[in-house]
C-alpha positions, 0 to 999 in steps of 0.5 A, a space after each residue: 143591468 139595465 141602465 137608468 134613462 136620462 131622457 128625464 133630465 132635459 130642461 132641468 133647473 137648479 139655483 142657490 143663493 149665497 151671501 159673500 160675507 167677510 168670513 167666506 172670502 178669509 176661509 177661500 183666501 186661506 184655502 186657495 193661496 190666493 192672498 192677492 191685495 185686490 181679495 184681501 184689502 178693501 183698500 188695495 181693491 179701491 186704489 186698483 179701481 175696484 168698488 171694494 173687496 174683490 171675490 175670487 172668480 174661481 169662489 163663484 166657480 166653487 159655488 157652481 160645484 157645490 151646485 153640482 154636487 148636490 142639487 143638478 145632477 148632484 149625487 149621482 154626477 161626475 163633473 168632466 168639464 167646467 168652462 166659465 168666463 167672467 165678466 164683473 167682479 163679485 164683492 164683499 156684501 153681494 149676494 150671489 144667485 148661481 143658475 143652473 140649466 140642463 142644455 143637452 142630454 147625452 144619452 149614448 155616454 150618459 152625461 149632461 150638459 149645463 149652461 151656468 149663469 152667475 149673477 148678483 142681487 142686482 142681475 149683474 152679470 158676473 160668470 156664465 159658461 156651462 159643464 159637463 157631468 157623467 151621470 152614474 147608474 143610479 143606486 
């Protein structure tokens, strides 16, 4: 079988925009657990120092997935690594732009890697790092 190039990949770009509403931040809340005071009371967030209701960092890591799993290299990909730092906090209200860039091409095992950006309406900075897909034969 002849495998698929992926030379093709190289400087491939993706984004997708999302609107942190009060109904995401419950949904991840209710999903994940994390009912910490700071993602679920606007007031506790604020008595911390925080401007409001605090998204969880790893909300924007799930946004950075359904990138990866739909769009860049979506369907055909098998996430193997993701590293993501944060660096401002996302709050209720935001809308968050997730920016995916294909940085290397790994043509002997097939993968990719990607550098992340994750930002809000402002250009605020708030996660950036990069992951790692395997790419399968194409179908």
């Amino acid at each position: 079988m002849t495998q698929t190039p992926i030379a093709e990949w190289a400087g491939k770009s993706a984004q997708r925009t999302v609107v942190v509403t009060e109904e995401l931040l419950d949904r991840f809340v209710e999903v994940s657990g994390d009912s910490s005071p700071i993602h679920v009371s606007p007031v506790a967030a604020q008595e911390r120092g925080f401007a409001g209701r605090v998204g969880h960092g790893l909300l924007l890591g799930s946004l950075v997935s359904s990138v990866i799993g739909t769009q860049l290299p979506g369907k055909d990909g098998i996430l193997q690594e993701v590293k993501l730092s944060f660096h401002n906090p996302c709050y209720l209200g935001d809308t968050i732009v997730i920016d995916v860039k294909v940085t290397e091409v790994h043509e002997s095992v097939r993968a990719l890697t990607c550098s992340v950006r994750v930002s809000n309406q402002s250009g605020l900075l708030l996660a950036r790092g990069h992951f790692r897909s395997g790419l399968l034969e194409a179908s």
